[in-house]
N, C-alpha and C positions, 0 to 999 in steps of 0.2 A: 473618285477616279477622274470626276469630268477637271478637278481643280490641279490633279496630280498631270493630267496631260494637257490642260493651258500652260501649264506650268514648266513640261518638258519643250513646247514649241517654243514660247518667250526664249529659253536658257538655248535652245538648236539654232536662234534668230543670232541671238548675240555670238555665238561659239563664227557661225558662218560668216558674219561681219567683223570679227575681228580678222588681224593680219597673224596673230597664232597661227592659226589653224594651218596656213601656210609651210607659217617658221618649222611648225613640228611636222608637217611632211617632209618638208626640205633635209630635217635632223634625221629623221630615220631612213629615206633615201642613203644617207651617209655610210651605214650598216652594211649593205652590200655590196657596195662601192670598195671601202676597206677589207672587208673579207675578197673580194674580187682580186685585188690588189695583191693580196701574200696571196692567193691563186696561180696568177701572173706570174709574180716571184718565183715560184716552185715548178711552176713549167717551161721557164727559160733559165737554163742556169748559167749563160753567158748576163742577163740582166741582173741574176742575184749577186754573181761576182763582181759587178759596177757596183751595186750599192750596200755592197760589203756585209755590216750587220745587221741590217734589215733581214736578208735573206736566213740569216742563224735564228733570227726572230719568228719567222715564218714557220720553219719547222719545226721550231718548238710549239709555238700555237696549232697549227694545222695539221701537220702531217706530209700530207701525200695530197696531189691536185685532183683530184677524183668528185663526186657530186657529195659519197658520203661525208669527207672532208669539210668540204664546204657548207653544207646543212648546218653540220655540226657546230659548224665555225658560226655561224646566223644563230643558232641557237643560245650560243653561249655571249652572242652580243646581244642581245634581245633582254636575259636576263640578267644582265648587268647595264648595260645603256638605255634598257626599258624603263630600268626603273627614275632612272633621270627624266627620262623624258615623260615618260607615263604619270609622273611625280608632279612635273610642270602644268601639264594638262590639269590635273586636279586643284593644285594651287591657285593657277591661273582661274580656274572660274569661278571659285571661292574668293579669293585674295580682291579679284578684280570687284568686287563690293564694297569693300573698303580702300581703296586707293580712287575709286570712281565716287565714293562718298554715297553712294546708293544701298548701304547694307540696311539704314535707316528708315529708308524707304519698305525695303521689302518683310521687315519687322511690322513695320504699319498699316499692310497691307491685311484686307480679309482672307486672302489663301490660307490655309494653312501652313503653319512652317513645317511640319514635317514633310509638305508636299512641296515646299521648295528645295528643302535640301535633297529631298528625296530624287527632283528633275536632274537636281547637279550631279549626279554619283547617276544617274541612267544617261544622260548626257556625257559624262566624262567616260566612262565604258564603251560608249558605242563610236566617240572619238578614237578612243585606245583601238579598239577592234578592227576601225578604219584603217588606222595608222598599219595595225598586225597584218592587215591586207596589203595594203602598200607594199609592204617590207616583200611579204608572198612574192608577189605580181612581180616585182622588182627583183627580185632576188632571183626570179626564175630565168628575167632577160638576161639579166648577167652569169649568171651560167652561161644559160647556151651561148652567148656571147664568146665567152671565151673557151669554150669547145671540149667538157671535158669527156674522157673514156666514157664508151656507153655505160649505162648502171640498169639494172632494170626498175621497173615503174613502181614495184613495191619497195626497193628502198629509196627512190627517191622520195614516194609518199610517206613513209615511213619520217624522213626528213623533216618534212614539210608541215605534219603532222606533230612532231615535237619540240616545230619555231611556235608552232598553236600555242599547245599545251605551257609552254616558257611563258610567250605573254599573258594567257589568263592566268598564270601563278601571279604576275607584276600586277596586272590590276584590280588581282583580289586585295595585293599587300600593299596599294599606295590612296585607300581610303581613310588611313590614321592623316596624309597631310589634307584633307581636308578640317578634322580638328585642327591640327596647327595653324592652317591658314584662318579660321576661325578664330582661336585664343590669340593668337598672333595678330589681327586683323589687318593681314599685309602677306606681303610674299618675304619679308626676309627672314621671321621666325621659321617658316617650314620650308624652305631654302637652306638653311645653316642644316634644320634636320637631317633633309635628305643627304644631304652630302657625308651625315656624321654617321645617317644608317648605312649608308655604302663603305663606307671605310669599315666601320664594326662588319657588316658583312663579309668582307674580305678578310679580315684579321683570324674572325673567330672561323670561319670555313680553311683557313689555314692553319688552327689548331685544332681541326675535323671533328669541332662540333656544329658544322652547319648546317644539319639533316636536326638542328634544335632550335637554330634561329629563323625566323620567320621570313627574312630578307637574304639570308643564306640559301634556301632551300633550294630556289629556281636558277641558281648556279650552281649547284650539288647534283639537281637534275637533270642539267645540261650536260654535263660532264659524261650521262652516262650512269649517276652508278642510283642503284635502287633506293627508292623512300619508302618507309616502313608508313603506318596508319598514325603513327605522332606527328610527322611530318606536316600529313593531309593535314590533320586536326589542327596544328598550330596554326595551316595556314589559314583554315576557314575561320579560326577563332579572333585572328587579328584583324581579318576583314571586318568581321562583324563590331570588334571593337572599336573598330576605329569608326565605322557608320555609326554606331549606338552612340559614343562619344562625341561625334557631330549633331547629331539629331539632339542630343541634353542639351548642348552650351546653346545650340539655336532657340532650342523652346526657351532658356532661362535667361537668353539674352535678352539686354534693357534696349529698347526698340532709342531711347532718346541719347545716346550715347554713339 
């Protein structure tokens, strides 16, 4: 324990010194911002008629300017846009070993390796959670900001409550790119990944089997509609795959390489 929590402070030092940490506040700021916007849109209809199809866009995604709307609308960018970003965070602290030529190093080190990969995935989680807070805090101003009908406090929490429950689905399912960034030893193998799970996600939740895919799920539950106990279980299965996966390639990685 005492190696696993040297080991989380080292990985919290570097996360806070790099200029990430920034980049991906700045990214998810973005999230409410845009949802704020077809807000906007939908409650001025002399502005939707200035920008023509923007505003047809709007009510197709949103609805109605109301807080439900808008939750809703944060929830369902969380579990699509989370996973980009949530994806990078994890690449990023893994990747950053090998482009910084230090993964050599931390092979050759007495820690244990389970206890370093182990910092990076409690490191990388409680980034992500930061960031789900941000989103929170942020997304609350910009409501009231733009003024919508009152709601009462239980569906707003209600809300609020299921931007949570969206990002812990993303950060359970973006421990497999730490394998990538691993096998990969870089960010563009698990780079290309993410981008090809986000497409396969999209496609196959369009052929409404995405209450099967693991990267589908937390946009299936965004939407609203129920997950059966396969769901769960896929999801916790691919977390763990993906950690167990990471944890093998480190212990059998060749420290001189």
């Amino acid at each position: 324990m005492t190696n696993l929590a040297q080991a989380v402070y080292v990985e919290m030092l570097k996360a806070r010194r790099s200029r990430v940490s920034l980049f991906t506040a700045l990214g998810i700021l973005i999230l409410p911002l845009a949802a704020g916007f077809f807000m906007i849109i939908l409650k001025d209809p002399e502005l939707a008629r200035r920008v023509g199809l923007i505003s047809t866009k709007a009510h197709l995604v949103a609805g109605s300017a109301d807080w439900p709307s808008y939750l809703g609308l944060l929830t369902q960018s969380i579990a699509g846009g989370g996973l980009v970003l949530f994806g990078l965070v994890v690449i990023w602290v893994f990747g950053r070993e090998f482009s910084d030529r230090t993964a050599k190093d931390l092979l050759a080190l007495p820690t244990p390796r389970s206890a370093v990969v182990l910092s990076k995935f409690v490191v990388t989680a409680m980034w992500c959670a930061a960031l789900t807070a941000v989103l929170c805090l942020f997304g609350l101003a910009v409501g009231v900001a733009i003024g919508f009908p009152p709601a009462s406090h239980q569906a707003i929490l209600e809300g609020f409550l299921a931007i949570v429950a969206a990002a812990l689905m993303v950060i359970a399912l973006v421990t497999p790119m730490g394998f990538f960034a691993s096998a990969g030893r870089g960010y563009l193998a698990p780079m290309g990944t993410t981008f090809l799970i986000l497409l396969l996600a999209q496609v196959i939740a369009a052929a409404g089997w995405g209450e099967y895919f693991p990267w589908s799920i937390p946009g299936v539950f965004s939407q609203g509609q129920p997950l059966g106990a396969a769901s769960y279980a896929i999801l916790l299965l691919t977390s763990l795959a993906g950690l167990a996966a990471t944890l093998r390639w480190w212990e059998r990685a060749d420290q001189a390489r």
